[in-house]
KELUMDO-678844 format. One record per residue: z, y, x of N, C-alpha, C, CB in turn. Coordinates in steps of 0.02 Angstrom, whole numbers, plus 50000, padded with zeros to 5 digits. Atoms other than C-alpha are relative to their C-alpha. Glycine has a CB too. Layout:
REM KELUMDO-678844
ZYXZYXZYXZYX;...
END
This chain:
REM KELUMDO-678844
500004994150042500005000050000500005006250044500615000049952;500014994549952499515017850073500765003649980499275005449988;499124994249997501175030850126499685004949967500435004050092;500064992950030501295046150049499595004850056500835003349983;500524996249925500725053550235499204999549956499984992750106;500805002750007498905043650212500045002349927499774990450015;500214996750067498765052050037499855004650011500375000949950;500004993149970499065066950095499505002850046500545000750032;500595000649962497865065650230499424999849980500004995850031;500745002550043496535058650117499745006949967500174993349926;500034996750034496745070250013499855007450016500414998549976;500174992849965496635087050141499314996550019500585003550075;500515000749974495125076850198499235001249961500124994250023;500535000550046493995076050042500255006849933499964990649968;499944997650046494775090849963500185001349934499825000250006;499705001250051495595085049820500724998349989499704996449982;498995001349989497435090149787500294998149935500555008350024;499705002550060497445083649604500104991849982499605002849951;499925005949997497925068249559499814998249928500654998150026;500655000950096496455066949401499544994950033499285010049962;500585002649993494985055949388499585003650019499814997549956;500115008349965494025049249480500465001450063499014997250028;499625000749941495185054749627500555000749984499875003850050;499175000850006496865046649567500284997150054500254995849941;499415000949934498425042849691499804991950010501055001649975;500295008549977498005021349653499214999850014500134993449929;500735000049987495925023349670500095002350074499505005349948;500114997049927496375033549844500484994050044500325009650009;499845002649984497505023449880499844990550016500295003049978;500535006449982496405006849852499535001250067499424998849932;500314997149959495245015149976500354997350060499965006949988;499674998849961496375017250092500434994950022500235004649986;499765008149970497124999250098499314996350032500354994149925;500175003549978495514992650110499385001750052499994996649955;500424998749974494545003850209500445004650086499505003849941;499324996049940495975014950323499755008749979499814997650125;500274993250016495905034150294499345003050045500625005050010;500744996149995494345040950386499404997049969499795000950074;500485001950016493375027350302500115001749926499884993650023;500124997650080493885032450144499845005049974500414999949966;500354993649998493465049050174499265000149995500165003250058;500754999749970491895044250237499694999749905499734990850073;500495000850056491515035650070500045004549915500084991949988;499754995750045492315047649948499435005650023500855001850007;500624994749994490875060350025499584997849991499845003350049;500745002050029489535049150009499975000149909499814991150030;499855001850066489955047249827499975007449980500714995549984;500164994050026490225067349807499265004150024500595003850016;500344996749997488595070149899499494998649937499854999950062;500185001050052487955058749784499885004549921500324996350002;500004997050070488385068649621499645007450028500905000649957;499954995450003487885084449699499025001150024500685002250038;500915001449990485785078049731499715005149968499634992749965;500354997450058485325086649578499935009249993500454996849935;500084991149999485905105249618499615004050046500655003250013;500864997649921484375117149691500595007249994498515002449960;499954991250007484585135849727499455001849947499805004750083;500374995050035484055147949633499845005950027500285001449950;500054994449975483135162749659499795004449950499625000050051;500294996250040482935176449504500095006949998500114997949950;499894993750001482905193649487500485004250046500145000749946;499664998549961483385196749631500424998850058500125001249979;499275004749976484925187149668499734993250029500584997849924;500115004349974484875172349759500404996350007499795000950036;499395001349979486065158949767499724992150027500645000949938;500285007849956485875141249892500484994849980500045000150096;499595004050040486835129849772499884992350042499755000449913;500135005549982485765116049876500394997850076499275000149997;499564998649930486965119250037500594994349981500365009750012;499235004350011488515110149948499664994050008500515000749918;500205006349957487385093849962499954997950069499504998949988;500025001549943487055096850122500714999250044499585004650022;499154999649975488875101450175500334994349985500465005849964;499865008550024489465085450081499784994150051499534998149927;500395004449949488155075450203500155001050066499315000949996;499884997149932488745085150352500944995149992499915011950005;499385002449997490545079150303500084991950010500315002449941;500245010249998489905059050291500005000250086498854996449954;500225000949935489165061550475500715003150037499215004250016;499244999649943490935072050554500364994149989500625006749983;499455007950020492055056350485499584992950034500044998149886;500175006749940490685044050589499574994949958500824995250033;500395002350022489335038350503499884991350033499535005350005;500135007849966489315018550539499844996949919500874995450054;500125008350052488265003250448500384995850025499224995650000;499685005150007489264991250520500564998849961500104998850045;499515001350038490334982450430500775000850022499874994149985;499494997749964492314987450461500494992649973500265009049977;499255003050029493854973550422500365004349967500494997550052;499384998350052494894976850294500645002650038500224993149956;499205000349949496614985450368500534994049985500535007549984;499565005050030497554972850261500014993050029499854999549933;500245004049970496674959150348499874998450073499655000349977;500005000749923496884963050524500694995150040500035008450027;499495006449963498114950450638500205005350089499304989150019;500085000449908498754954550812499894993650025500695002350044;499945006949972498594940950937500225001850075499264995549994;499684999249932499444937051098499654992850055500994999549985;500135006049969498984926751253500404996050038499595000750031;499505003149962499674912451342500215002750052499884994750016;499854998549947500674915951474500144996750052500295002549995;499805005949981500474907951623500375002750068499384994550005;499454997749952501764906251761499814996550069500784997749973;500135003049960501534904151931500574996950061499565003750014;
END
């Protein structure tokens, strides 16, 4: 189960200090057992760059506004957190291991 810390963390990481849908305290916290906090970051931005495909700039009378920047900024935030395909282990699923020791 994630600490209150790794919430907290998550949560300065992807910008979200409410604890509403879709970014509730157990959903971040699933994340975050089974991915570790920068990967949950990672995928909590792919998911908001996701929703954010659809917004262009505008340019009318004048005014101008680059609404299409927050996609990009979203995508810029995927790549600082470490853009990797490989596959990661689960934190929950990790082991230490020790070796024999031998004596001489």
């Amino acid at each position: 189960m994630a600490t209150e810390d790794q919430l907290k963390e998550l949560r300065g990481l992807i910008q979200e200090s409410a604890n509403e849908e879709p970014w509730t305290n157990v959903f971040l916290s699933a994340l975050i057992d089974r991915y570790g906090v920068d990967r949950a970051a990672q995928s909590i931005w792919k998911q908001k760059s996701a929703s954010y495909v659809e917004i262009v700039s505008i340019s009318e009378g004048g005014s101008s506004r680059s609404s299409s920047d927050i996609h990009k900024n979203a995508l810029a935030m995927v790549e600082m957190l470490g853009q990797s395909d490989t596959p990661v282990e689960p934190v929950a699923e990790r082991r230490s291991r020790t070796r024999l020791i031998r004596r001489f």
